[in-house]
PDB file of the backbone (N, CA, C, O) and the ligand in Angstrom, with CONECT records:
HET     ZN  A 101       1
ATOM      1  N   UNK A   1     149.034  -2.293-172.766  1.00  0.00           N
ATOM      2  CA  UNK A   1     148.507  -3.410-171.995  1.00  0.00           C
ATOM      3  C   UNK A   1     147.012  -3.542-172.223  1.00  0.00           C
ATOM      4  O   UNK A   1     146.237  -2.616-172.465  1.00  0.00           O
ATOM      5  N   UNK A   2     146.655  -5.138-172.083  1.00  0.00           N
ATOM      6  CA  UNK A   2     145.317  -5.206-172.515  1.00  0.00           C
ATOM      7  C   UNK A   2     144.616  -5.339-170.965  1.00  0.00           C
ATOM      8  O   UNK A   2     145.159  -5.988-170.071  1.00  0.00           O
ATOM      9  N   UNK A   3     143.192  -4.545-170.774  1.00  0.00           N
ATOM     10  CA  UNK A   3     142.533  -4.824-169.419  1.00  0.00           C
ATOM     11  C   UNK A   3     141.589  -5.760-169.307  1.00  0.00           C
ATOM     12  O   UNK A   3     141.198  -6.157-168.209  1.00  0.00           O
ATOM     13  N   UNK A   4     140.930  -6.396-170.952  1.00  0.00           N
ATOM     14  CA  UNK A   4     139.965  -7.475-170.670  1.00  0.00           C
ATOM     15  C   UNK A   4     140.941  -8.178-171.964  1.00  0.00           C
ATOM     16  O   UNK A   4     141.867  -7.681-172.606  1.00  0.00           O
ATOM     17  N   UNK A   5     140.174  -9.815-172.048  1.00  0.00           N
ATOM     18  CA  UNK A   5     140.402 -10.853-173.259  1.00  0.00           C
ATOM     19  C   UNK A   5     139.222 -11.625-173.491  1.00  0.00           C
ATOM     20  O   UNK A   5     138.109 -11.465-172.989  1.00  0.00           O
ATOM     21  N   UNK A   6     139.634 -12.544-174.373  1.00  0.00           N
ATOM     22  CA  UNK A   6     138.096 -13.318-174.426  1.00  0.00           C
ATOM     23  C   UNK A   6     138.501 -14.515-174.010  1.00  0.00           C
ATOM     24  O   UNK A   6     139.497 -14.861-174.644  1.00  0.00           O
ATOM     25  N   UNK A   7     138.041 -15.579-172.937  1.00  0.00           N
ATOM     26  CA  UNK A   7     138.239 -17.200-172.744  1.00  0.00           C
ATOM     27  C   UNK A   7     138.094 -18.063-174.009  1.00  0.00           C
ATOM     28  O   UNK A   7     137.846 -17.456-175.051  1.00  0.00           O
ATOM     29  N   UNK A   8     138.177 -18.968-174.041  1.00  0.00           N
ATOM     30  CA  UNK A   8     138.001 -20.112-174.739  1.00  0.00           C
ATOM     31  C   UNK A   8     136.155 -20.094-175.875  1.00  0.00           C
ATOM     32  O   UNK A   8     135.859 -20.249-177.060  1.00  0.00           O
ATOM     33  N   UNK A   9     135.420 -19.814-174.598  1.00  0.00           N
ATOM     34  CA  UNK A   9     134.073 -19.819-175.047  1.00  0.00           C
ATOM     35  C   UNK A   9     133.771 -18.389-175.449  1.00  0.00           C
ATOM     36  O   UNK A   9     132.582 -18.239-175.733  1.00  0.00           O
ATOM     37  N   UNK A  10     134.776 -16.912-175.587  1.00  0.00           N
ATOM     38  CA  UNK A  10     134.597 -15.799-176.241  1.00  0.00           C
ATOM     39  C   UNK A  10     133.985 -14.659-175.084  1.00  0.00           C
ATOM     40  O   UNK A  10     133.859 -13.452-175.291  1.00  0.00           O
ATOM     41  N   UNK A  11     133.622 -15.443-173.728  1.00  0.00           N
ATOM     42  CA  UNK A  11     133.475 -14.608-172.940  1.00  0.00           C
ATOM     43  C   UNK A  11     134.436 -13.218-172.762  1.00  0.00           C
ATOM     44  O   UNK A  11     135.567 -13.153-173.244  1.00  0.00           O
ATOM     45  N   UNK A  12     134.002 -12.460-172.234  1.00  0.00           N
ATOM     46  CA  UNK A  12     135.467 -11.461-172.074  1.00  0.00           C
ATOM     47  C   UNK A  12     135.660 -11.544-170.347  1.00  0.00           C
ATOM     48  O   UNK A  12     134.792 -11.803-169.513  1.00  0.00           O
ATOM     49  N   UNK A  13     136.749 -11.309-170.186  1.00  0.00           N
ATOM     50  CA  UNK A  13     137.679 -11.542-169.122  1.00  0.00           C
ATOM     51  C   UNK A  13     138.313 -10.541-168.045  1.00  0.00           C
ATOM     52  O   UNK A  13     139.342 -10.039-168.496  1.00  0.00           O
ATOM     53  N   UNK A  14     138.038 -10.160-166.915  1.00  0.00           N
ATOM     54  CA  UNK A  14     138.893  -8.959-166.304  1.00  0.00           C
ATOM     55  C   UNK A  14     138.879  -9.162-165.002  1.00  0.00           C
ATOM     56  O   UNK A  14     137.977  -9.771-164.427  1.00  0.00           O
ATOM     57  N   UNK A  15     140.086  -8.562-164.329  1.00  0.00           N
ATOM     58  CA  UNK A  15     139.955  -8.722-162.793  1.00  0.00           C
ATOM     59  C   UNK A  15     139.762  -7.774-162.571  1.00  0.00           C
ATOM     60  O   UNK A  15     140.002  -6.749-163.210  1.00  0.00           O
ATOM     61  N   UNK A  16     138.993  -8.022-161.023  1.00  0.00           N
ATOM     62  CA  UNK A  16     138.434  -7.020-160.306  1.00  0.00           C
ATOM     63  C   UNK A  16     139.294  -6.711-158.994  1.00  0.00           C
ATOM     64  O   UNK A  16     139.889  -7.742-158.679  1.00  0.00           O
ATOM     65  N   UNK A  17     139.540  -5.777-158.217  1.00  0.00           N
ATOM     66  CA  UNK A  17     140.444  -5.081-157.924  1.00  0.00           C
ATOM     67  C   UNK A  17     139.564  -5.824-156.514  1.00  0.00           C
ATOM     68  O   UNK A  17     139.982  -6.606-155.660  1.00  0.00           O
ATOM     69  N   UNK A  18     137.956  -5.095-156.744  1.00  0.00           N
ATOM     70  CA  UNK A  18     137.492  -5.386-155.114  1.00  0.00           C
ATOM     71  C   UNK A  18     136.970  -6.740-154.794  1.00  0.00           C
ATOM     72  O   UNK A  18     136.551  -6.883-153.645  1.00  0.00           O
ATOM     73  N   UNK A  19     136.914  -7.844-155.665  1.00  0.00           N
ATOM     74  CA  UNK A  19     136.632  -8.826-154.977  1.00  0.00           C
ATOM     75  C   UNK A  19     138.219  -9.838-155.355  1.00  0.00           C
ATOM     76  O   UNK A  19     138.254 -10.993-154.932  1.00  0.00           O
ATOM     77  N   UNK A  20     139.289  -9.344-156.059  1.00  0.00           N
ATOM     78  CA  UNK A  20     140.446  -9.733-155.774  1.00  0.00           C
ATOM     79  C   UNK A  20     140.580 -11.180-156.892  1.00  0.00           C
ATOM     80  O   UNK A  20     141.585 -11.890-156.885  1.00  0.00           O
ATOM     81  N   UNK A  21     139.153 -11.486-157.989  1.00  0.00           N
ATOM     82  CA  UNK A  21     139.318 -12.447-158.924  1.00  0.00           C
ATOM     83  C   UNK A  21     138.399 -12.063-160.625  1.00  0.00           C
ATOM     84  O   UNK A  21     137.768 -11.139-161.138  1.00  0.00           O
ATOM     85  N   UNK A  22     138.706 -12.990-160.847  1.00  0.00           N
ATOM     86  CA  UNK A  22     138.170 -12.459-162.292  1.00  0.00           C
ATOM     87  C   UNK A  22     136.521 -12.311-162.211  1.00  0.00           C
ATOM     88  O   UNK A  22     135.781 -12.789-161.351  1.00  0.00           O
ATOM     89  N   UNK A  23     136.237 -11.666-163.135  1.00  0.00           N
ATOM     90  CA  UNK A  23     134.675 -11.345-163.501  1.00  0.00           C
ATOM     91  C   UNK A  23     134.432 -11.679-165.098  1.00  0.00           C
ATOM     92  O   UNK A  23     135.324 -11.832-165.932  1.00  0.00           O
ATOM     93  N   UNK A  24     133.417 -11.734-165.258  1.00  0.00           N
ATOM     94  CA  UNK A  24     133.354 -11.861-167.147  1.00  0.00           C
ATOM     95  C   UNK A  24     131.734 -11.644-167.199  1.00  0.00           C
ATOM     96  O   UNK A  24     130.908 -11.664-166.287  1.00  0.00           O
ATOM     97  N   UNK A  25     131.543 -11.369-168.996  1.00  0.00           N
ATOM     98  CA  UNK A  25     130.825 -10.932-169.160  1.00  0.00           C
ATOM     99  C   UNK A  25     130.745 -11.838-170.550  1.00  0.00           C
ATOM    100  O   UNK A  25     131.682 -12.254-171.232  1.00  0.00           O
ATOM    101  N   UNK A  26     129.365 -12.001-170.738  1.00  0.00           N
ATOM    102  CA  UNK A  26     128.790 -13.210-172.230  1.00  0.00           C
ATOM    103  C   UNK A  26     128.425 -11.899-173.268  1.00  0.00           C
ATOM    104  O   UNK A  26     128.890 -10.787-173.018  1.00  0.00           O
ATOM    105  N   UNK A  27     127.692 -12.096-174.265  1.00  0.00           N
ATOM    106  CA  UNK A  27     127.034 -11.685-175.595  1.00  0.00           C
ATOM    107  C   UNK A  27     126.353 -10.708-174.874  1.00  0.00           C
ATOM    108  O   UNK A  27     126.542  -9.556-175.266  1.00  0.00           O
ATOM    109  N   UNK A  28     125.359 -10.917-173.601  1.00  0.00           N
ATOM    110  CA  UNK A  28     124.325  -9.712-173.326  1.00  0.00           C
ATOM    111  C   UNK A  28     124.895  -8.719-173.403  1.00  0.00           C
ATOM    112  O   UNK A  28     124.325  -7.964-174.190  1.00  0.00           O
ATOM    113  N   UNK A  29     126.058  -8.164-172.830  1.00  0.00           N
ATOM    114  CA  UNK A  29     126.638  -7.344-172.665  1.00  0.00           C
ATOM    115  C   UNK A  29     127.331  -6.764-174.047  1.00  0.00           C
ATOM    116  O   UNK A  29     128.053  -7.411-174.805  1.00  0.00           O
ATOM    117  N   UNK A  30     126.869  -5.153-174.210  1.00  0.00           N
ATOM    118  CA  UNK A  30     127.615  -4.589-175.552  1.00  0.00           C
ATOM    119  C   UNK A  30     129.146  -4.182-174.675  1.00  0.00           C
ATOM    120  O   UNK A  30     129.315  -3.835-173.507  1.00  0.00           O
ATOM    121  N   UNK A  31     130.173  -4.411-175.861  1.00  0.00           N
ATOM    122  CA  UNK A  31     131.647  -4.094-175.842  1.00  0.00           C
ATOM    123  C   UNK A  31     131.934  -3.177-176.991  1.00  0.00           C
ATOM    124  O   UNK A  31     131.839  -3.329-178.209  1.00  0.00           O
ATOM    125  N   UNK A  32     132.335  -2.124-176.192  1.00  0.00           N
ATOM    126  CA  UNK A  32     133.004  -1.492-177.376  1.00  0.00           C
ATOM    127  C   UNK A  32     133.940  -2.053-178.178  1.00  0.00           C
ATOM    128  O   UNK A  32     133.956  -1.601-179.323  1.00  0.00           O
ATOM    129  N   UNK A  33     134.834  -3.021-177.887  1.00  0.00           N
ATOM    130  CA  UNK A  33     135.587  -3.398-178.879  1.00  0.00           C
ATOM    131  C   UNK A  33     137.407  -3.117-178.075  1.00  0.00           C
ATOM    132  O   UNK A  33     138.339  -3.919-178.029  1.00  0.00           O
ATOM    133  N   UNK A  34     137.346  -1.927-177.637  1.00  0.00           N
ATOM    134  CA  UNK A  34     138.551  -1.725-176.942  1.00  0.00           C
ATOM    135  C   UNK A  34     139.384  -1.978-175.938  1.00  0.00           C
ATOM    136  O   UNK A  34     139.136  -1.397-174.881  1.00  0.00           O
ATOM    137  N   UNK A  35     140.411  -2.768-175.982  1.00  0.00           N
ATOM    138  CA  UNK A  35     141.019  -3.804-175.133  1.00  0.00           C
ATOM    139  C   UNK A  35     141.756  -3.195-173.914  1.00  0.00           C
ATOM    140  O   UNK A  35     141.982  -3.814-172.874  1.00  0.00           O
ATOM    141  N   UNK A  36     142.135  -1.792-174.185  1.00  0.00           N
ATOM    142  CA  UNK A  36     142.619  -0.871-173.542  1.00  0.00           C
ATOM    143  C   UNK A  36     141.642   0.032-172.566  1.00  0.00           C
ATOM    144  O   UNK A  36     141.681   0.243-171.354  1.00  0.00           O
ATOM    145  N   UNK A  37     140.980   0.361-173.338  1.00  0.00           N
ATOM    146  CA  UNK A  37     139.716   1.415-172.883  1.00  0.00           C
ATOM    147  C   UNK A  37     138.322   0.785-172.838  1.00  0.00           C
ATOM    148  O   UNK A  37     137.389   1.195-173.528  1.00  0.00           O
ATOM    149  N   UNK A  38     138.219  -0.537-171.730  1.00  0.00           N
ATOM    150  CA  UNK A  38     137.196  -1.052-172.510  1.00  0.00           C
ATOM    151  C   UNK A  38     135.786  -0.494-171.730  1.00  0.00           C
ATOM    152  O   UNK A  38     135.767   0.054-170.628  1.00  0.00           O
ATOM    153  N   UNK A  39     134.233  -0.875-172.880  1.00  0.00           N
ATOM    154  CA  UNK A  39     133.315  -0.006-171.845  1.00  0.00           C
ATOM    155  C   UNK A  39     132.363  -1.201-171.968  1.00  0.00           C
ATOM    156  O   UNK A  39     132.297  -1.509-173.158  1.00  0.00           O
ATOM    157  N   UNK A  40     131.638  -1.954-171.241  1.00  0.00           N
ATOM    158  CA  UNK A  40     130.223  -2.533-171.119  1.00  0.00           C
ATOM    159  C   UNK A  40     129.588  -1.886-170.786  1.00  0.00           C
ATOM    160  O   UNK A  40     129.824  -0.847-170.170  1.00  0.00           O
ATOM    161  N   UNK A  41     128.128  -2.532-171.252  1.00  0.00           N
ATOM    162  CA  UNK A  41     127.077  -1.984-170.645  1.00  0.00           C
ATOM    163  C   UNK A  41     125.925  -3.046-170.984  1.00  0.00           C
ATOM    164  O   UNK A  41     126.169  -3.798-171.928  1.00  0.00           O
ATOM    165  N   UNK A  42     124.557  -3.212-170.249  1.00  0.00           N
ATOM    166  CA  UNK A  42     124.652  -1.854-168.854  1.00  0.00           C
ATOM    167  C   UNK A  42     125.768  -3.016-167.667  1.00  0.00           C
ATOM    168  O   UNK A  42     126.626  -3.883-167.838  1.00  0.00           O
ATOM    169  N   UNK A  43     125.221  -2.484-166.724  1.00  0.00           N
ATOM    170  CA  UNK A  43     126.265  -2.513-165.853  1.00  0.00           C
ATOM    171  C   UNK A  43     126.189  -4.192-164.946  1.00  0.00           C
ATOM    172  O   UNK A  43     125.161  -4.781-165.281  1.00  0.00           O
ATOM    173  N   UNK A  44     126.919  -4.886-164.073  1.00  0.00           N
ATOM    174  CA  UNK A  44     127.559  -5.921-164.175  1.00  0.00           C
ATOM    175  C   UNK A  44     127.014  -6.306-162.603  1.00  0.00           C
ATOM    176  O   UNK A  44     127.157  -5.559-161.635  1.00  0.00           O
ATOM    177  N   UNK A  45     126.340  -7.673-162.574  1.00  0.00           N
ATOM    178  CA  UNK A  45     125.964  -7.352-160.747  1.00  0.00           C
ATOM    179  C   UNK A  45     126.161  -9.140-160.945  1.00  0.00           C
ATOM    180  O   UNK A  45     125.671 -10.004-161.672  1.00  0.00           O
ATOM    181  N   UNK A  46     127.228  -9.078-159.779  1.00  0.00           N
ATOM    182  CA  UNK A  46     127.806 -10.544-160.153  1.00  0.00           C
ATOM    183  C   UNK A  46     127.626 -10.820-157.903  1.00  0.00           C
ATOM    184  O   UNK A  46     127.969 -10.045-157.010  1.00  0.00           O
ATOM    185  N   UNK A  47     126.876 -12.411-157.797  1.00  0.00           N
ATOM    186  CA  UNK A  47     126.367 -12.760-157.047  1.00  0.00           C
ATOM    187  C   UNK A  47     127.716 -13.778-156.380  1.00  0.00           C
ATOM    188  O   UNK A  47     127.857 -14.980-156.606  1.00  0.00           O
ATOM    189  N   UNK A  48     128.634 -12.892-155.499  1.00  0.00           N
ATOM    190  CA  UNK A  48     130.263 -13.268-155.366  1.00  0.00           C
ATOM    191  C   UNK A  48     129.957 -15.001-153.923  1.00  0.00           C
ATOM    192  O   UNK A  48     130.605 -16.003-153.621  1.00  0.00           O
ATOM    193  N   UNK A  49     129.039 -14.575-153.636  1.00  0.00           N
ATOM    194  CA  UNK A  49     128.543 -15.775-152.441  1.00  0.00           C
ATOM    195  C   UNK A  49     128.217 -16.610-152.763  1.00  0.00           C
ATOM    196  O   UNK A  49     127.761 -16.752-153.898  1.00  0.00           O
ATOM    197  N   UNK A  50     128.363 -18.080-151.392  1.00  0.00           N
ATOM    198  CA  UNK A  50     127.942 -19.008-151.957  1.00  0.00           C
ATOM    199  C   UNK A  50     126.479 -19.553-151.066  1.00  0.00           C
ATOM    200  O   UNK A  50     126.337 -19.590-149.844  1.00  0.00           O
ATOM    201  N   UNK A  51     125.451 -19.959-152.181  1.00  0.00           N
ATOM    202  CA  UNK A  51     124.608 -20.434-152.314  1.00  0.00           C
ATOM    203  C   UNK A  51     124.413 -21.574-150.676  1.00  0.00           C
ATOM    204  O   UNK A  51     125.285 -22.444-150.680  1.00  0.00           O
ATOM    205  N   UNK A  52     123.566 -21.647-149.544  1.00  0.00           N
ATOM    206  CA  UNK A  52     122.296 -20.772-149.326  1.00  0.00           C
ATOM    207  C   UNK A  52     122.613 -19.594-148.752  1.00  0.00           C
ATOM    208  O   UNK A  52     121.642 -18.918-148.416  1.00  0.00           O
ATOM    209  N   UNK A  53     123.790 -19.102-148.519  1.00  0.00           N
ATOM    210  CA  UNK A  53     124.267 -18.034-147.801  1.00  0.00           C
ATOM    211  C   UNK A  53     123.558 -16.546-148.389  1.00  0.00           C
ATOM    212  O   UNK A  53     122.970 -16.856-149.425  1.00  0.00           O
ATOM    213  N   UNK A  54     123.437 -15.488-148.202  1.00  0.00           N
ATOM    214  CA  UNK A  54     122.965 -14.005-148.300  1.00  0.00           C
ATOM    215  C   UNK A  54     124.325 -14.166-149.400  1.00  0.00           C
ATOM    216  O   UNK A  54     125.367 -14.608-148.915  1.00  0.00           O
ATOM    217  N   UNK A  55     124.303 -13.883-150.546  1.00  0.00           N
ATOM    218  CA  UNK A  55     125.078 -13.186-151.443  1.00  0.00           C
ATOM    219  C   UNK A  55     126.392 -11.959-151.123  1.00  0.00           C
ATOM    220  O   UNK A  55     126.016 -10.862-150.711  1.00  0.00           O
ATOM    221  N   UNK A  56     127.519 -12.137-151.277  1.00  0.00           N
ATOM    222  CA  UNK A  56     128.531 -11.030-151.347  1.00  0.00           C
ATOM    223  C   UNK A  56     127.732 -10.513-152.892  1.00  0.00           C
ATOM    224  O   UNK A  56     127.304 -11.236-153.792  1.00  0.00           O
ATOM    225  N   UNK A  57     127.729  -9.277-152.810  1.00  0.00           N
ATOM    226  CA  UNK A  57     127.597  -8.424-153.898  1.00  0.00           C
ATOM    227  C   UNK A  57     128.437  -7.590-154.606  1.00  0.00           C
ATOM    228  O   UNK A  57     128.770  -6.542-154.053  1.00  0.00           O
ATOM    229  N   UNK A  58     128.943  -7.888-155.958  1.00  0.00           N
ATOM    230  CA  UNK A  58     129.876  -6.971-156.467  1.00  0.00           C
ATOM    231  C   UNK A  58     128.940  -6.534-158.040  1.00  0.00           C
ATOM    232  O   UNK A  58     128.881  -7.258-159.034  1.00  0.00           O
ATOM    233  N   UNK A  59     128.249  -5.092-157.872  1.00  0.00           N
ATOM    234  CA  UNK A  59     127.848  -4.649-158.688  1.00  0.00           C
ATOM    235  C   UNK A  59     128.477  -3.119-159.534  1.00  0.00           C
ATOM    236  O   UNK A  59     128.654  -2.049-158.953  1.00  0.00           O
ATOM    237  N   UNK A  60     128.686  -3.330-160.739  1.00  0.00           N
ATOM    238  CA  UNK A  60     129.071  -1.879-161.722  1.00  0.00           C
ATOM    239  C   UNK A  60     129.284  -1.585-162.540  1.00  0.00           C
ATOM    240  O   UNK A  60     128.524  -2.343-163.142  1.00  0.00           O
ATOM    241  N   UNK A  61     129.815  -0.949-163.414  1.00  0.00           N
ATOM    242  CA  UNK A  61     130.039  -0.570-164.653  1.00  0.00           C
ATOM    243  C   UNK A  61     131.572  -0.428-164.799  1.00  0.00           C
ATOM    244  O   UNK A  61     132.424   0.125-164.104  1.00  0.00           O
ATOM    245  N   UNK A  62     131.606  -1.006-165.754  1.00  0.00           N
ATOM    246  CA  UNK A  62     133.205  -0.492-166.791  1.00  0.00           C
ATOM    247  C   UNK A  62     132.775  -0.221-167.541  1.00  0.00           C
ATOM    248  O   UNK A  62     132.039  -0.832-168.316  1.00  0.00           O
ATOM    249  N   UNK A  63     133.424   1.673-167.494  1.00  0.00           N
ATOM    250  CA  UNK A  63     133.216   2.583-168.594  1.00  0.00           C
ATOM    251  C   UNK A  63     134.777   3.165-168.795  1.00  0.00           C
ATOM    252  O   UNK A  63     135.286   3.866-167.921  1.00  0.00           O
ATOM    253  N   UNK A  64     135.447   2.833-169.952  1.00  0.00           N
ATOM    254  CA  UNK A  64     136.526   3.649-170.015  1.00  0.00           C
ATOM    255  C   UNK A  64     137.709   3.126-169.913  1.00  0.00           C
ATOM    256  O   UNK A  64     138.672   3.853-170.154  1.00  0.00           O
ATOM    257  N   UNK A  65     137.911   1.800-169.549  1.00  0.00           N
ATOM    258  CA  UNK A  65     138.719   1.596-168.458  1.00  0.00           C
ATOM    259  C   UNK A  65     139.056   1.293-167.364  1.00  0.00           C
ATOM    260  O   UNK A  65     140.020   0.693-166.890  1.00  0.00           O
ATOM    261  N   UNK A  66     137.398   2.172-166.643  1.00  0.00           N
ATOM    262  CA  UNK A  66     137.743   1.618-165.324  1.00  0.00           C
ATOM    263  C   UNK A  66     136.485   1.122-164.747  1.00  0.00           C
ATOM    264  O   UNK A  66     135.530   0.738-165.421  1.00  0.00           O
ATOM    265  N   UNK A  67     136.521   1.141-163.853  1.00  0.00           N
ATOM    266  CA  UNK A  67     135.567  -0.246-163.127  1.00  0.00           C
ATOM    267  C   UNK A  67     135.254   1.067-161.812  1.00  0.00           C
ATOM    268  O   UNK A  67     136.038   1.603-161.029  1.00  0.00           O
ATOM    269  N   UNK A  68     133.457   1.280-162.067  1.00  0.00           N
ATOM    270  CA  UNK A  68     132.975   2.439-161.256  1.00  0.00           C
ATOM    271  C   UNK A  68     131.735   1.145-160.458  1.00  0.00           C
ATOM    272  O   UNK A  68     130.797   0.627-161.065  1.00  0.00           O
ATOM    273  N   UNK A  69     132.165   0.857-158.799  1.00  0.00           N
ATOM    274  CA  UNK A  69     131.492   0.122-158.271  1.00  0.00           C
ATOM    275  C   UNK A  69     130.162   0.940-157.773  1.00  0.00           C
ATOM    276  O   UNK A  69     130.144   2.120-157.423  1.00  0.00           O
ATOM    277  N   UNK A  70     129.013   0.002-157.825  1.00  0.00           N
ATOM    278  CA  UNK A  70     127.731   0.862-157.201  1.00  0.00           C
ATOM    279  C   UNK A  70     128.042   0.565-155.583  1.00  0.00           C
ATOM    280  O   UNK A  70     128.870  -0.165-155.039  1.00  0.00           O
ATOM    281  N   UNK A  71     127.300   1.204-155.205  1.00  0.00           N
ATOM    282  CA  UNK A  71     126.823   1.454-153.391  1.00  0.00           C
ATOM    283  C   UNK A  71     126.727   0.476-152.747  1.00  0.00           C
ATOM    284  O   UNK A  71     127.164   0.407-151.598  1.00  0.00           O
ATOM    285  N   UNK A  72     125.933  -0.818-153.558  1.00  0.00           N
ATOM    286  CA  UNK A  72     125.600  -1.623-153.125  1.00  0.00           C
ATOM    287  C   UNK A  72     126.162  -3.047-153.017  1.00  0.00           C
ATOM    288  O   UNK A  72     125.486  -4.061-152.843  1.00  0.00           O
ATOM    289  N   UNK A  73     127.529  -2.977-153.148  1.00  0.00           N
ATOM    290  CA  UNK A  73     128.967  -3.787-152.944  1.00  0.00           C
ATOM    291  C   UNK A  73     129.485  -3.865-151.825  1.00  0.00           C
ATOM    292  O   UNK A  73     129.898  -2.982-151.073  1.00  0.00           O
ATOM    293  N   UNK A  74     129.439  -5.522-151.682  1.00  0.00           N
ATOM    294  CA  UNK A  74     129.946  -5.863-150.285  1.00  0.00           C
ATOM    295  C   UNK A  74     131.153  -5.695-149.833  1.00  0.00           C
ATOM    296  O   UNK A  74     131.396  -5.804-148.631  1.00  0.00           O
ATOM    297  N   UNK A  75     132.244  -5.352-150.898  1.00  0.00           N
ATOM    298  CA  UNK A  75     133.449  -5.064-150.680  1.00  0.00           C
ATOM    299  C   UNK A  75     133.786  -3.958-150.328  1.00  0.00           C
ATOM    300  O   UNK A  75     132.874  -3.133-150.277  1.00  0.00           O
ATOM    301  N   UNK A  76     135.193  -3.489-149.947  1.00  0.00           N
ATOM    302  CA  UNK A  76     135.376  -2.385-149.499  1.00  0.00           C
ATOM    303  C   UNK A  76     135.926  -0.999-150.572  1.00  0.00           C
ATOM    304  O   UNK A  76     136.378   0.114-150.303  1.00  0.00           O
ATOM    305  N   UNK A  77     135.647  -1.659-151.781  1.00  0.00           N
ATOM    306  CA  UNK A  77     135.600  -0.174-152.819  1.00  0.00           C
ATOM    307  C   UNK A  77     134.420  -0.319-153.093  1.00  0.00           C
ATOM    308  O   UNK A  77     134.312  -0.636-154.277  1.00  0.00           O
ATOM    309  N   UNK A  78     132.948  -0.207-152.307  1.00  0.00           N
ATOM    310  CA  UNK A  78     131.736   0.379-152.534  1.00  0.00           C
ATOM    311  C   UNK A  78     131.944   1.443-152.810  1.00  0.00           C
ATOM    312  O   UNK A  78     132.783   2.057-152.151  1.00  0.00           O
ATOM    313  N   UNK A  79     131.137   2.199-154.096  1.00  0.00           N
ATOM    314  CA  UNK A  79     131.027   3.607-154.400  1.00  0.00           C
ATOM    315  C   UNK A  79     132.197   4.062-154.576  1.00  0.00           C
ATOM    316  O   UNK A  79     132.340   5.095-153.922  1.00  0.00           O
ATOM    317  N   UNK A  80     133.595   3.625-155.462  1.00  0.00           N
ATOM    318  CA  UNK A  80     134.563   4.391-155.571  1.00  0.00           C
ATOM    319  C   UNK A  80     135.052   3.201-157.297  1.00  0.00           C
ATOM    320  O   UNK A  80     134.751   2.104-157.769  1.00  0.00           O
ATOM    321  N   UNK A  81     135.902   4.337-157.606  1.00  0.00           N
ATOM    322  CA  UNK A  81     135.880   4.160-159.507  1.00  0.00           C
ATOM    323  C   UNK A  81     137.671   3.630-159.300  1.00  0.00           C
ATOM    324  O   UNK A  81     138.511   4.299-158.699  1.00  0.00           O
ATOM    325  N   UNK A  82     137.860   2.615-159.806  1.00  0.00           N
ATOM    326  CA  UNK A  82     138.857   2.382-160.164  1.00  0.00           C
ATOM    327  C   UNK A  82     139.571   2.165-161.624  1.00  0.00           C
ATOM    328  O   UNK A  82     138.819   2.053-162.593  1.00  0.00           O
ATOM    329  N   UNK A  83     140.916   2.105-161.816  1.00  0.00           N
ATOM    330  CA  UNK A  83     141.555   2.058-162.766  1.00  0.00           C
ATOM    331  C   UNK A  83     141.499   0.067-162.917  1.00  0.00           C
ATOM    332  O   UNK A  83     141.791  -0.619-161.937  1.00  0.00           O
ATOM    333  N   UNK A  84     141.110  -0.545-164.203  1.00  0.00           N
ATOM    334  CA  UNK A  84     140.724  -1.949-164.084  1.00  0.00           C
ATOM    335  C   UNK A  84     142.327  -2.640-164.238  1.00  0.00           C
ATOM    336  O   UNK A  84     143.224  -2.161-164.931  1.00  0.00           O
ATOM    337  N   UNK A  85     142.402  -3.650-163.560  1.00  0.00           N
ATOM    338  CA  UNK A  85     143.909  -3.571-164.041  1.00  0.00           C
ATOM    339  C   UNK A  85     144.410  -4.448-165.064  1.00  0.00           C
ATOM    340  O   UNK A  85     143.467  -4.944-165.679  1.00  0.00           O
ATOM    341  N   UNK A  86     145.574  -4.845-165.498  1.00  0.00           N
ATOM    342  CA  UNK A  86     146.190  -5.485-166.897  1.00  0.00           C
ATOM    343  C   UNK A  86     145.974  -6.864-166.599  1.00  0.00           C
ATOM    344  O   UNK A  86     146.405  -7.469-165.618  1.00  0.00           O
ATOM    345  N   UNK A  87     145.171  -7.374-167.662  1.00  0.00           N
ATOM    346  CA  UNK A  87     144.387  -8.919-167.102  1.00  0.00           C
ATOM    347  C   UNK A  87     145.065  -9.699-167.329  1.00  0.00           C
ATOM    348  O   UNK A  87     144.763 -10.873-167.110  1.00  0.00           O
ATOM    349  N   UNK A  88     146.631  -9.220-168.028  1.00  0.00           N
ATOM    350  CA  UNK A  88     147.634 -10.392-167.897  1.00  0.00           C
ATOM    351  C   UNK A  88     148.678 -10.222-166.712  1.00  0.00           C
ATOM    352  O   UNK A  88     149.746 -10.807-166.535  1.00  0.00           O
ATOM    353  N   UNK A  89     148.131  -9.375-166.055  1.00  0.00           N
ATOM    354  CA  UNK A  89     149.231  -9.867-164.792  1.00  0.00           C
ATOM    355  C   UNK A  89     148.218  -9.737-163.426  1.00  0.00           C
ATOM    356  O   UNK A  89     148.576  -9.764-162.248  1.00  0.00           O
ATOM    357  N   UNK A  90     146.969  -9.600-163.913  1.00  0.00           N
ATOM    358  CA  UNK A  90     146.349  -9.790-162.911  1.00  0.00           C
ATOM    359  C   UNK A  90     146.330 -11.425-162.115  1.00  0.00           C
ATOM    360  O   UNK A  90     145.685 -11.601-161.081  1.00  0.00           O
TER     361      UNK A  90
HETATM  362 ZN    ZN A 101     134.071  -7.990-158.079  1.00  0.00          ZN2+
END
């Protein structure tokens, strides 16, 4: 099973477990290449709120596979590493 893809415009593609929808990532971001095991970097701080509101925060890294959230995530897997899941049945 594959855990990320690329959209239309080559973005890559993955759901996120703690905010429950997709996330993606452009060119800035290095990819290893592995669809299975995949790793970005550096790490991913995506602004989940809407505008004038205080921001939901979902910030972290996928290394490996899995999706290691920082501290500073409004959701409720702050600070805990998950397994990313299969972005075709996500
Ligand atoms: Zn998220």
């Amino acid at each position: 099973m594959r855990k990320v893809r690329r959209n239309d415009e080559g973005w890559l593609v993955f759901g996120c477990p703690g905010c429950g929808c997709m996330h993606y990532a452009d060119q800035r971001w290095t990819y290893n290449g592995d669809e299975e095991k995949p790793t970005f970097s550096p790490s991913i701080n995506v602004k989940v709120g809407h505008h004038p509101d205080p921001p939901d925060i979902c910030h972290f890294f996928v290394r490996d596979g899995r999706i290691e959230y920082l501290s500073d995530c409004t959701h409720s897997l702050a600070g805990q590493t998950v397994e990313l899941p299969d972005i075709d049945e996500f």
